[in-house]
N, C-alpha and C positions, 0 to 999 in steps of 0.2 A: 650416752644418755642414761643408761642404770647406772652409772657411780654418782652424775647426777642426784635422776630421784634418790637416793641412798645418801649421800651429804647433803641434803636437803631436809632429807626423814619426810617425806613426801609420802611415802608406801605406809607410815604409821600415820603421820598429823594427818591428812587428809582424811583417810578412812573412818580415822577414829572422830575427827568433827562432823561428819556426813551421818555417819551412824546416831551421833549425840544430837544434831540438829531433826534426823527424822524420827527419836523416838521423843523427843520434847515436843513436835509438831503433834505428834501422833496424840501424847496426854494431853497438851495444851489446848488445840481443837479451837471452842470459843469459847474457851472459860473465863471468867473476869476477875479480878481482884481487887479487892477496895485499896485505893493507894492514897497518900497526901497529897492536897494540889494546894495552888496559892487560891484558886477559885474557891475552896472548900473540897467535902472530899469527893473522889469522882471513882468509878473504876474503869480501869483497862482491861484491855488484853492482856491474855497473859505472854501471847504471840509474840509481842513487840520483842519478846527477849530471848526469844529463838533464835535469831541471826550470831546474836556474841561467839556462837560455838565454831562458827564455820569463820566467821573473823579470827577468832583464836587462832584457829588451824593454818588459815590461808598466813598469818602472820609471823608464826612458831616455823614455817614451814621457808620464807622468805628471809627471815631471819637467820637462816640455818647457813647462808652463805661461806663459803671458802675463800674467801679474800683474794690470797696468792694466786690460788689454781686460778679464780674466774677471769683477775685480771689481767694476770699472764696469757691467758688461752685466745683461740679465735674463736670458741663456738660462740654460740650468741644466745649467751644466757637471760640477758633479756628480755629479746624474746619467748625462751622456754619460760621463762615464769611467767611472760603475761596470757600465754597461751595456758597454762597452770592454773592461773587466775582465773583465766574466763572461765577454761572448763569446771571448775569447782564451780562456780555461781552459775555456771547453767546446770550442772546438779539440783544446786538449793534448789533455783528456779524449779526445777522437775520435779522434785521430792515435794516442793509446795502446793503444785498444782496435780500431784498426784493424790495427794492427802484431799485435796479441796475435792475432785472428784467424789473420789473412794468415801470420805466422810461426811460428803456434804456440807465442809467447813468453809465459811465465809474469810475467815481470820485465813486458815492455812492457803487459800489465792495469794493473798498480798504477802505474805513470808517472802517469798523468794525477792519479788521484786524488793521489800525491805531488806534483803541480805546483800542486795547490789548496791543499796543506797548505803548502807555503812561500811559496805566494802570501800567502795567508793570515796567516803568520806576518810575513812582511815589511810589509806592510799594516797591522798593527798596531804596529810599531815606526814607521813610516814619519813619522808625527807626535814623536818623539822624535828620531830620526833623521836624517830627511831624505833624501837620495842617498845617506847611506853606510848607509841599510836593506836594503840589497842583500846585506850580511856574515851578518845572519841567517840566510837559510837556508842563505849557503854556511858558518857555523858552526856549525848545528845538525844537515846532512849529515856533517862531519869530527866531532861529537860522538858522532852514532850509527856512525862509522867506528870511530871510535875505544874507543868504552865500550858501545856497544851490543848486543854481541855477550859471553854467558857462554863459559867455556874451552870448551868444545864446539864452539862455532861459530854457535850456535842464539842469534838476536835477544833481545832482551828486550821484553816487552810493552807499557815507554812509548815505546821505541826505534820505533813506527808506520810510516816508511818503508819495512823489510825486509817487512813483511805482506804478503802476497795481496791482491790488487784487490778479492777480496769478501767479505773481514774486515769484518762489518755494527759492531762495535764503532768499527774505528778509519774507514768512512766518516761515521761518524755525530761524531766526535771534529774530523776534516776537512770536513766542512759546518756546522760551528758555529765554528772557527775562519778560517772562507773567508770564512760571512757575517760574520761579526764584524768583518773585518777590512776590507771592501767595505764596510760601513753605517759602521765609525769613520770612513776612508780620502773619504767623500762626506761625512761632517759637517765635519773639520777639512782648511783648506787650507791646502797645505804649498808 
């Protein structure tokens, strides 16, 4: 298992996206940005784009595969990366709802569950795609920048990211496309 983490680079990408994800939570908070939308212009959070870091990580980290060794061996690499997986996103998950506490922050509740939703979605592309699966969720973040939001300012209901952390719809929406995306991600290797 350490030569593992260690051809994986598990012990640097991991720590170093965990650390980048909770000092972005920490400045970002609920600050807003004015962004373009096709509605006219709206601001977001600036939250939404805290997740990329631990997507990076989880990806750089996946990607790091040994070919030979993994598919010659019996251990069940697989597994250890989806187990990898989860653990990282229940990080986020913790580091988000640690922040929310500690600062009172609205925005840093829904981070973690946002970081499972683009995990998720990245993971499911990831056998299509490969290393450039990493565009998803930074595409589907500038989608919901962009169109998510009606002229008022107010989200739109598939738009998912803008929600509250305990929107029981769109956690239930992000735990079927996390597991989804973790059981495809351990069947086919990339």
């Amino acid at each position: 298992m350490h030569w593992w983490i260690k051809a994986r680079r598990a012990h640097i990408n991991i720590p170093v996206g965990l650390v980048t994800f909770a000092v972005l939570v920490w400045l970002f908070r609920d600050r807003l940005a004015a962004m373009p939308s096709l509605a006219g212009g709206n601001e977001v959070q600036l939250m939404l784009f805290a997740p990329l870091s631990v997507c990076a990580a989880i990806l750089a980290t996946l990607s790091a595969r040994v070919h030979d060794v993994e598919d010659a061996g019996v251990r069940p690499f697989a597994r250890m990366d989806a187990v990898l997986v989860i653990c990282v996103v229940l990080a986020a998950v913790g580091i988000g709802y640690g922040f929310s506490w500690v600062l009172g922050s609205g925005a840093a509740g829904a981070v973690g569950r946002n970081t499972a939703l683009l995990t998720g979605l990245m993971l499911i592309c990831r056998p299509l795609l490969g290393e450039r699966s990493l565009v998803i969720p930074l595409a589907w973040i500038l989608f919901v920048v962009v169109e998510g939001y009606d002229g008022l300012g107010h989200p739109h209901a598939w738009a998912l990211l803008p929600e509250p952390g305990t929107n029981i719809p769109v956690l239930a929406i992000t735990t079927a496309v996390f597991v989804s995306g973790v059981l495809l991600s351990s069947r086919r290797r990339t």
